[in-house]
Structure formats: C-alpha cells, structure tokens
C-alpha positions in Angstrom: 46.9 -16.6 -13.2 44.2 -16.1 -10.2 40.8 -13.9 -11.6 40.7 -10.5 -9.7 38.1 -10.5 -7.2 35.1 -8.8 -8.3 34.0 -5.8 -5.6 30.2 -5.5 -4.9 30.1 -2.8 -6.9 31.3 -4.5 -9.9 29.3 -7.5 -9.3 26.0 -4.8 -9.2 27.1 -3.0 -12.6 27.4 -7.0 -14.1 23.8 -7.9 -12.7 22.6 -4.4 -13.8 23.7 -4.8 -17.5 22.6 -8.4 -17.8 18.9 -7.7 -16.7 19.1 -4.3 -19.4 20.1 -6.9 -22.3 17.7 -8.8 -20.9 15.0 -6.7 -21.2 16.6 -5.2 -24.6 15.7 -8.5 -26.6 13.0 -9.5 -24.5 11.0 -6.2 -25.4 12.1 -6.3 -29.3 11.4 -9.7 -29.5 8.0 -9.1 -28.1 7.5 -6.4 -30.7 8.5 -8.1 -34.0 5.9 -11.2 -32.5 3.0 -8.6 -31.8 3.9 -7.0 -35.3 4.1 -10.6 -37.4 0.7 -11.9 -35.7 -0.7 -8.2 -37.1 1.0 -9.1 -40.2 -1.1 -12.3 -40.6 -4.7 -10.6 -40.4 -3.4 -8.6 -43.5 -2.4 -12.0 -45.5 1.4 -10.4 -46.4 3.7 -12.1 -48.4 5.8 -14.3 -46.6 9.1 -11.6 -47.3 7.6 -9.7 -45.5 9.0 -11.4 -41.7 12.0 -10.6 -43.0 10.9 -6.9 -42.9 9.4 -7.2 -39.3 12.9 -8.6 -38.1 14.8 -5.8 -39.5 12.7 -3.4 -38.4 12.7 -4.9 -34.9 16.8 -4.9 -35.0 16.7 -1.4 -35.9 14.8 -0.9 -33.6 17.5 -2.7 -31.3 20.1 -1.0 -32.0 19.1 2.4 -32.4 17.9 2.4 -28.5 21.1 1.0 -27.6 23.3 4.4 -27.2 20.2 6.2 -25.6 21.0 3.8 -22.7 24.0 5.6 -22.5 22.9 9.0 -23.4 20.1 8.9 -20.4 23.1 8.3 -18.1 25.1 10.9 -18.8 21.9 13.2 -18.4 20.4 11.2 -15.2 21.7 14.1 -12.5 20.4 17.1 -14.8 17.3 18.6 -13.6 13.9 16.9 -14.2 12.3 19.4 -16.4 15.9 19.3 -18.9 16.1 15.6 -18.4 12.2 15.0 -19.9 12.8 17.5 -22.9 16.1 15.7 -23.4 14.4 12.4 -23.5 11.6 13.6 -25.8 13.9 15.5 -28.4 16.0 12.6 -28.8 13.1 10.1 -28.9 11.6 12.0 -31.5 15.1 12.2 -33.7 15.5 8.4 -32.8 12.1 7.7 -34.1 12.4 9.5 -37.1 16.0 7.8 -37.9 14.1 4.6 -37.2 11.4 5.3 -39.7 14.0 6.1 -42.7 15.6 2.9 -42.3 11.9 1.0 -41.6 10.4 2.4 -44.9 13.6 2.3 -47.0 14.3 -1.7 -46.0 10.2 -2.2 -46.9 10.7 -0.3 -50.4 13.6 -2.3 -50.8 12.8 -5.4 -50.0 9.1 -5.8 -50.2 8.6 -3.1 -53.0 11.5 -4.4 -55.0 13.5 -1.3 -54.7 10.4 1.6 -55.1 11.1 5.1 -54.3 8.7 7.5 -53.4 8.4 11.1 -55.3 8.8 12.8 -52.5 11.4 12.4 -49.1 8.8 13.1 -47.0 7.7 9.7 -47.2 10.1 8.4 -45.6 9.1 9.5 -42.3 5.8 7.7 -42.4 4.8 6.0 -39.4 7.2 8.1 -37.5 4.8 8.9 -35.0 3.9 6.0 -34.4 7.6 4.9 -33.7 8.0 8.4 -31.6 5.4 6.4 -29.2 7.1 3.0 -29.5 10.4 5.2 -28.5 9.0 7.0 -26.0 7.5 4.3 -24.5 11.1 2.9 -24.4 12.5 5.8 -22.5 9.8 6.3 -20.1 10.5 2.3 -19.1 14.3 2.9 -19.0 14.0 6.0 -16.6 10.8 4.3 -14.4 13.4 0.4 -13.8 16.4 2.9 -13.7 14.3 4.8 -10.6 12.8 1.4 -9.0 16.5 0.4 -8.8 17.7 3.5 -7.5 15.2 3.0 -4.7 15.8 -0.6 -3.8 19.4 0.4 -3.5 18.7 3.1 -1.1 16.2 0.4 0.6 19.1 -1.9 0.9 21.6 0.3 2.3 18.9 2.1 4.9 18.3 -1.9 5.9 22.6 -2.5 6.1 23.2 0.5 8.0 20.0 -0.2 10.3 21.4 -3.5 10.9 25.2 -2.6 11.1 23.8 0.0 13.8 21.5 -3.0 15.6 24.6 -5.1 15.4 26.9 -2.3 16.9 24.0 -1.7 19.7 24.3 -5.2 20.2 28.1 -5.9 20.5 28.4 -2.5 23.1 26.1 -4.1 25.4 27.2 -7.5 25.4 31.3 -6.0 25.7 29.8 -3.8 28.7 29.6 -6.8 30.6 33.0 -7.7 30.3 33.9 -4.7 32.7 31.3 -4.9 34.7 31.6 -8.3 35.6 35.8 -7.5 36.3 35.3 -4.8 38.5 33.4 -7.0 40.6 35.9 -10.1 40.2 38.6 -7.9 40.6 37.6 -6.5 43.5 37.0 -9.6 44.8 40.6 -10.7 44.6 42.2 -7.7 46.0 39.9 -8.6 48.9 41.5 -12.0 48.8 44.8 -10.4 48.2 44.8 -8.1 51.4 43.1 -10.9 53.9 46.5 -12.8 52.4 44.5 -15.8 51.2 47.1 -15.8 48.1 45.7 -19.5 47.2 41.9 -18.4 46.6 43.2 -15.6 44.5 45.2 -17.6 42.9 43.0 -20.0 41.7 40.4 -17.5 41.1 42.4 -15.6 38.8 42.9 -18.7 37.0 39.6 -19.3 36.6 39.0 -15.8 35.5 41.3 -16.5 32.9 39.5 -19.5 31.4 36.2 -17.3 31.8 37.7 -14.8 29.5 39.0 -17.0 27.2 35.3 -18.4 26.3 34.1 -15.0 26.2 36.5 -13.8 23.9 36.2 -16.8 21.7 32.7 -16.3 20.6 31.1 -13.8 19.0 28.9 -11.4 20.9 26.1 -11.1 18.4 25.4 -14.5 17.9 23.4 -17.1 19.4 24.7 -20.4 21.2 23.0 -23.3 22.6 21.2 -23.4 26.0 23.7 -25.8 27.0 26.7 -24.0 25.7 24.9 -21.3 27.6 25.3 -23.4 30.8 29.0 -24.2 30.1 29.8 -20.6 30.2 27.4 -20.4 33.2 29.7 -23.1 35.1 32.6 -21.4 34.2 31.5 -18.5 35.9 30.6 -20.0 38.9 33.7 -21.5 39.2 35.1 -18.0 40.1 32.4 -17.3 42.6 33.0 -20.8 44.1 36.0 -19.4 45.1 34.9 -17.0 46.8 32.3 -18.7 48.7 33.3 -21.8 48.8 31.0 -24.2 50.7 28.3 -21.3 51.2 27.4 -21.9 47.5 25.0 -24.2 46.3 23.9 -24.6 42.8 21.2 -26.4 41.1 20.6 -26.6 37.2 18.1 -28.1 35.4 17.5 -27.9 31.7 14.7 -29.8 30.0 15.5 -32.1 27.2 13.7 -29.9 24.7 15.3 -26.6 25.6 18.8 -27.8 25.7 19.8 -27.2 22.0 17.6 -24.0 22.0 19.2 -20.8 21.1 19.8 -17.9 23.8 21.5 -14.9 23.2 25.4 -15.6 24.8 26.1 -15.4 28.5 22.6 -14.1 29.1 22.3 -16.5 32.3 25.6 -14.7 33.9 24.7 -10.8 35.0 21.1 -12.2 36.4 23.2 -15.1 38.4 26.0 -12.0 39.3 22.7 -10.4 40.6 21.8 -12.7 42.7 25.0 -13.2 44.2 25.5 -9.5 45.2 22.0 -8.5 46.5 21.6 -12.2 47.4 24.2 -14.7 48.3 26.0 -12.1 50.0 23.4 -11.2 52.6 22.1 -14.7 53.4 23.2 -16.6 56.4 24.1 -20.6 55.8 24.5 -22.1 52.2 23.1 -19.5 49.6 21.2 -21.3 46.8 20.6 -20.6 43.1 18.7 -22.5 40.8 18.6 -22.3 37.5 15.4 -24.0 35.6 13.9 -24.0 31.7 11.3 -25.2 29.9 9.1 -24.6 27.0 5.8 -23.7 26.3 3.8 -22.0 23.8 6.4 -22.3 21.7 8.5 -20.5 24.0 11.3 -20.9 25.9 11.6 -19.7 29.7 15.0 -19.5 31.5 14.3 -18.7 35.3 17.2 -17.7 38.0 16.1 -17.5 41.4 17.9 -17.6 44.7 17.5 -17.6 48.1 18.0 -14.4 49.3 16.4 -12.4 51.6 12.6 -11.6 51.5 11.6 -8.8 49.4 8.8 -7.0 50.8 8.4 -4.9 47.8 7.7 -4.8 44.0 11.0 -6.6 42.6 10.5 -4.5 39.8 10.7 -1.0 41.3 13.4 -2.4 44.1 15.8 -3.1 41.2 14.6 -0.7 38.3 17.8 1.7 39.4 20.3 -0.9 40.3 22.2 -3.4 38.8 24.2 -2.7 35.6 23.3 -6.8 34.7 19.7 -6.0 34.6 19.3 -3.1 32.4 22.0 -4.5 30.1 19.9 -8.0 29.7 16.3 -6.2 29.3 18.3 -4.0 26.8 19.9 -7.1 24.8 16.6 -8.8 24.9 14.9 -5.7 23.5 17.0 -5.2 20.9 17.5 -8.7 19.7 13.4 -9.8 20.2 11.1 -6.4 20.0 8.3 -7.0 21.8 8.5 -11.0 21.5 10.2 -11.3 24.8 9.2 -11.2 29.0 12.1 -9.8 31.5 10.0 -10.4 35.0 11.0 -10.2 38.4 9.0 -12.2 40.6 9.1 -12.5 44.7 10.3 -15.9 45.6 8.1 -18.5 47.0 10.1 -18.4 50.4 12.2 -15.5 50.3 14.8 -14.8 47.6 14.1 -13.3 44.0 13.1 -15.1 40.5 14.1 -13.5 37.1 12.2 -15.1 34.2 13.1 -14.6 30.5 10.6 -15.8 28.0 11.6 -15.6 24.4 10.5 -17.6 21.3 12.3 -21.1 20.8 14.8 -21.0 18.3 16.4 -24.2 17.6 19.6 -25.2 15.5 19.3 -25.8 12.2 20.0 -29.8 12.5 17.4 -30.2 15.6 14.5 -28.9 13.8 
C-alpha cells in the first residue's frame, strides 16, 4: 500500500514534537550531569548516580503531561494562564519531591523513614524553581514559534501578493499587444490583402504559443529573450514589410543572462507605433547589450523622428508598454534597476534597462 501524503501541517506537528523530545532529554540529561558533578564535591557513595537518574526520570516524566496541560490552557487569558502554570508547577514539584526523597530513603538510606510526612517535601522548593523554570521555557519556545509562523506566513502572503502583482502585469500585455495586432489585421482585412493577414495571423499564433508556454514570473535567458523577440517581429514584418529593418546584437557575456520574459517586446511595440510608423524610408531598430559593473544593459533605440523634448515627460502619459515595464522592473528589482529614456544620437528614441547580471546556475 502507498503511505498517505503527509500535509504541511502534519509535517509541522512532526517537526514540532521531535524538537520538544528533543529538548525533553536534552534538558534532563543536562540536569542529572550538573547534579552528579555536584554529587562528586560531596564524595557520595557510588549508589548514589543511581538516585540522580531516577530523580532526573521523574523529573522526565512528570513534565511530560504539563506539555499537554499548557495547551489546552494556551488561549485562556494571560493573567489565568500564569496562575495556572504556577499552581500546577508548584503541585508538580511537590509530587516530584515525594518520589525524590522516598527513592533516596529507599535506596541510599536502606529503606529510612522519617518521623514526620513533612519530610517528604524537602527540597520542594527548590524543584518548584527547577519546574518553573521548565514552564517558563515551554511557554517562551512555544511563543518564538508562534511568531516565526506568523513571520512565515506574512513573508508567503507578501510573496504570493508580489507574485500575483507580477503575473497581472506581465498577462496585461497579452491584450495590449492584440488590440494593436488585431487591429492591424482588420486593416489588412478591409484593404483585402487577405495574404498578409493571413500570414500574420499565423505568426500571431506561434507568438502566443511561446507566451503561453512559459511562465510569467520567471526568468529566461537573454537569448531566449531574443527568440521571443524575433517571433514578434515576425508579425510586424508583415506589416511593414521591406520598411523594417532590424539589428541585434548581444555580447557574448550577456547572452545566458537572466531578463524578466518578453521584457524587450512593449519597448520594441513602442517604437514601432510612435516610431516606425511616422518615419519615411526603412525604419530601423537596434537592439544592443552589454555588461558592466556587474550589470547588464539592454538598450532599444530606433530611428524615429527627432524628439525635441524630455523623452521622459513626452512619454510619462502614453504607452501602456512603458509603464507596465518600469512597473515589472520595480517590482521584481526595488531600487536595483535604471528605466531611461534617452534622445537619439540622430533622431529617434533610446530606452535603456540596467539591472544586476543574473546568470544560470550552470554559467556561473
């Protein structure tokens, strides 16, 4: 038969109840050691470990079903809880102490008995401490662990949240970018060039496939970055056909870097609408990267016309792809990253992205 799958909360209540048992013997081992090396300044008899060990393993078990008591208490109120703890230390210590001095008379006394019962709850205040001290450990790891388990799921929802944040804005490109390739065919459609829109739907397809076949909250490779890249301007090809010219150049080092998936595509999109589209003769985009400081840059800049203004207040409104990649790169890097919009050298606008190079585990 197949084992039952344990559930994370099992597999907690197994990890919690080892480290107790743990820390059960641990401590009452401790205490029959500190009690024997005491025993030796005295010069006992040597029956007289045997007495330490019992007294230790009464010790043992009589602080066994206080674990269990202190649970069933743990939601009562603070002040109840503490007078709880201290009443039943107290009766626990003095149960402790009958057994201790009975076991000693026994044993070590060869069967004495005192005149009166009183004396059997000698030392009891001492083990009142010992059990005390017991409960106040119990409650204070009992706490620390309540606390790391709120920790840990404050940290899983904060990243389940961050992960959600991340998988809405890299799914809002999907219909952004179809509106705009969808329009694009319809305007195929109605001029009746029914072979473009053919093949651009096709290439949509294969677009969408990739997309779909990744997962939006992890990282690929600057070249598998590309690839999708390609992909996508396959489509626009289409459209443009000879008018589009693309150059791409990825340095050796940067290639098996790690980017955030189809990061490249909204800031190429960009410059294809506020560009390509406006530029008489062959519109051009090049794509460059390289590293430095430890950093990689990705920089997208085109030909377009000349900007005359800041970049960065011309296109702090528009452009869904924009705002979604500073967002992305926000949310994935803090403050470790650079979204800049630069002027051309010529004409045209350049979008840098600097970030910190991540490589794949089997290139570093």
């Amino acid at each position: 038969m197949e084992k039952p799958i344990k559930t994370q909360w099992q597999l907690l209540m197994d990890n919690r109840n080892r480290f107790f048992w743990l820390l059960q013997a641990g401590g009452w081992i401790g205490y029959a050691l500190v009690n024997y090396i005491g025993s030796l300044m005295h010069e006992m008899r040597d029956i007289y470990t045997l007495i330490i060990i019992l007294g230790a393993y009464a010790g043992f078990l009589m602080t066994i079903p206080l674990r269990y008591l202190y649970r069933r208490i743990w939601e009562f109120p603070p002040a109840l809880m503490v007078l709880i703890a201290i009443v039943v230390s107290y009766v626990t210590a003095v149960a402790w102490a009958i057994v201790d001095n009975a076991t000693y008379w026994e044993i070590y006394k060869f069967g004495f008995r005192p005149d009166s019962p009183f004396f059997y709850l000698k030392n009891s205040l001492a083990k009142f401490y010992i059990i005390l001290s017991w409960s106040g450990l119990y409650f204070g790891i009992k706490y620390y662990q309540m606390l790391q388990e709120e920790k840990q799921k404050a940290l899983l929802a904060s990243s389940m949240a961050h992960q959600a944040q991340l998988k809405m804005l890299r799914y809002q490109l999907n219909p952004h970018f179809l509106f705009n390739t969808l329009n694009a065919i319809s305007t195929l459609i109605l001029l009746k060039e029914n072979e473009k829109a053919n093949l651009m739907v096709n290439k949509l397809s294969h677009f969408l496939r990739f997309s779909l076949d990744n997962e939006p909250i992890k990282k690929v490779t600057l070249e598998k970055e590309v690839d999708a890249l390609l992909l996508y301007l396959d489509i626009e090809k289409v459209r443009f056909d000879e008018q589009l010219e693309i150059d791409i150049h990825l340095s050796d080092e940067t290639k098996n870097a790690l980017v955030p998936s189809l990061i490249c595509q909204p800031l190429i999109e960009n410059s294809i609408k506020y560009a390509i589209s406006n530029v008489e003769g062959v519109g051009k985009i090049r794509v460059r990267s390289w590293s430095e400081n430890e950093n990689l840059i990705l920089e997208v800049c085109d030909n377009g016309p000349k900007i005359d203004t800041d970049p960065e207040k011309l296109f702090r409104k528009d452009g869904v792809g924009l705002n979604n990649t500073r967002q992305r790169l926000k949310s994935l890097y803090g403050k470790q990253y650079r979204f800049e919009m630069l002027k051309g050298a010529e004409s045209g606008l350049c979008v840098r992205i600097t970030i910190p190079m991540e490589m794949l585990e089997s290139q570093r």
